[in-house]
C-alpha positions, 0 to 999 in steps of 0.5 A: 497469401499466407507465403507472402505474410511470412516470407515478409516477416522473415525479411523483415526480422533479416533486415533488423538483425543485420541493423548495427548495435550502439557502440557505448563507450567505456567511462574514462576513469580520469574524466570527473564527468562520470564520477571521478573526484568532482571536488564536492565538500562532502564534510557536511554529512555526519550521523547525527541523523538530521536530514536522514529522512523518513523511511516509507513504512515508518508512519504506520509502524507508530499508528495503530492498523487495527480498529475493533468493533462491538459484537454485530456491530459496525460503529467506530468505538470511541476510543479508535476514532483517534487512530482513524484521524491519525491516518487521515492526517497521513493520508491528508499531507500525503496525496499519493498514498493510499490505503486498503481498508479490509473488514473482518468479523467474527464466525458467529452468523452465516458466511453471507452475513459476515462478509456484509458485516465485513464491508459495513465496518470497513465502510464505517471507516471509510466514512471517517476518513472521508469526514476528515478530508481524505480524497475517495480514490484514495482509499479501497475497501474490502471484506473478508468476513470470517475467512481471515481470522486473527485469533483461533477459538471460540471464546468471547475474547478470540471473537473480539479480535476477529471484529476488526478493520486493517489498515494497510497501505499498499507498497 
């Protein structure tokens, strides 16, 4: 039974390979169909920079990426809240884009804990977003905890770096 199957894959591979290919003709070059002089008025398009667009990573290089937090703590300062609806607002005209939020914290407290701390405060603003009309499936989160730290050290002003959310979109 065996012989049949691969004497049957065998033809079948013969029979395709004796198939003929495609033949794609070579574009005349006298032919305007295939990029020749079309005639367009190109004369419009200078660099005065209007109607260049926007470039995709442009919006988050002007919003701030990182919102801190207080020691043991998962509530969105005041001062970030404007960061936050700042990307609601993006993620609100934009329906495709998506964002991962990755929570961190400081070394203070067991691993255990600060992956949980981690989650919290991404969660913290998550919430945010959401409050502000940003659809749920677009938005991800993730704790690292302590595992990711921004600054190396153990002074007060080190672990204040490291109690942070990124906000990143994915590309």
């Amino acid at each position: 039974m065996s012989y049949l199957k691969i004497f049957s894959v065998l033809l079948l591979s013969a029979l395709l390979a004796a198939c003929p290919k495609p033949v794609v003709p070579d574009p005349d070059p006298t032919d305007v169909t295939y990029g020749g002089d079309s005639g367009a008025d190109t004369s419009g398009a200078s660099g005065s920079g209007l109607g260049d667009g926007e470039f995709f990573g442009e919006a988050e290089e002007t919003l701030g990426t990182v919102i801190y937090f207080d020691f043991d703590s998962s509530e969105v300062r005041a001062q970030d809240q404007d960061i936050v609806a700042a990307h609601a607002i993006r993620l609100n005209e934009d329906s495709f884009a998506s964002v991962r939020l990755e929570g961190h914290a400081d070394e203070r407290g067991s691993r255990e804990y600060n992956i949980g701390l981690g989650e919290r405060r991404a969660q913290a603003v998550r919430q945010l977003l959401m409050i502000q009309g940003v659809n749920a499936s677009q938005i991800q989160t993730v704790s690292f905890g302590e595992e990711r730290p921004e600054a190396m050290g153990s002074s007060e002003s080190d672990y204040a770096r490291n109690r942070r959310v990124e906000i990143k979109y994915p590309r």
